[in-house]
N, C-alpha and C positions, 0 to 999 in steps of 0.2 A: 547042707543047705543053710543052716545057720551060720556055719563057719565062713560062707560069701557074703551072709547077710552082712555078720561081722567085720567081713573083710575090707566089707567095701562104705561102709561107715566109718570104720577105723581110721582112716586118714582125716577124713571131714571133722572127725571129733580131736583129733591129736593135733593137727596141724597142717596137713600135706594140703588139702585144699580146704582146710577151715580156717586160714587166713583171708580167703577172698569172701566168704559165707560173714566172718566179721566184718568184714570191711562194707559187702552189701545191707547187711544189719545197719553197723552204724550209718553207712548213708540212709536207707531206714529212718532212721529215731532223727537225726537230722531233718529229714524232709516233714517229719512229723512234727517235729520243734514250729519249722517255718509255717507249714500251715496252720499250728495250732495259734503262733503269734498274729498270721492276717485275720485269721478268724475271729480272735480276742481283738483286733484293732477293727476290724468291720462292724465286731458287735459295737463296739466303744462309741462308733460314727454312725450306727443306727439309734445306738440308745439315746444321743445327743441330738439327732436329727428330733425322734420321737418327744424331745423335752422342748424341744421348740417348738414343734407343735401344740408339745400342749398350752406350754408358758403364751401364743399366741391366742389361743382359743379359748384361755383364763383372761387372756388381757380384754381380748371383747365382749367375755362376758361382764367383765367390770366396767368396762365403756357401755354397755349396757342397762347394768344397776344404778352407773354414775346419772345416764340421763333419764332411767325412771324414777330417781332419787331426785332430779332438780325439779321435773312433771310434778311431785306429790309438794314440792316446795310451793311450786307457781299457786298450786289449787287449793293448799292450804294457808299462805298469802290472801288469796282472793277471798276465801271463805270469809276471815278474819277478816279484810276490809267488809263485808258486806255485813257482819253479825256489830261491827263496831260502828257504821252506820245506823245501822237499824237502832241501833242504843242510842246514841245520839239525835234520833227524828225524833223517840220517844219521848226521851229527855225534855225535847226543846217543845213539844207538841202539849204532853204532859206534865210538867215540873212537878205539881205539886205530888200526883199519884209516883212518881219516882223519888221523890225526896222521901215519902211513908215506907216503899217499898226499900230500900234504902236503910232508912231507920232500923223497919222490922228484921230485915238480915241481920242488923248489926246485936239485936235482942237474942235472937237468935242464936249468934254462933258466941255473944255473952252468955249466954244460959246453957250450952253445952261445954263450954271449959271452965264455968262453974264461978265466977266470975261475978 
């Protein structure tokens, strides 16, 4: 029984039909090359796909920032027009009580730098 087993192996392994067994192999590893290259170029076209995605969904979150960025400008604009108002009614309302006040700042940040 061994000796058919042998038998009948024997050609497959020497050559008598393990010319076609290579040949099916290398078509084999060939067709594996090829898939393994669309695979590598598919992934290549998703992962590029996937960066525009994101590169799109970073660009809006900056168009985003950009106009709650101009929002904090507008309101801090306004502020500033309204606090530099307000300084000027005082001024012009009270002169003299701003010119003391005025003064005593000036005392003030003199006698902390020593001055």
């Amino acid at each position: 029984m061994a000796e058919e087993t042998a038998a009948r192996t024997a050609p497959e392994a020497t050559g008598g039909d393990g010319g076609s067994r290579v040949d099916r192999l290398a078509e084999d590893v060939a067709r594996l090359r090829e898939d393994l290259r669309r695979l590598a170029e598919h992934l290549g076209e998703e992962g590029m796909a996937r960066a525009g995605r994101v590169r799109e969904v970073a660009e809006e979150k900056l168009r985003e920032l950009e106009r709650a960025l101009a929002e904090l400008r507008r309101e801090a604009e306004a502020a500033r027009r309204r606090a530099t108002a307000g300084l000027e009614e005082t001024v012009r309302e009270q002169p003299l009580v701003s010119l003391l006040a005025a003064f005593g700042v000036g005392v003030l940040i003199g006698r902390l730098l020593g001055r």
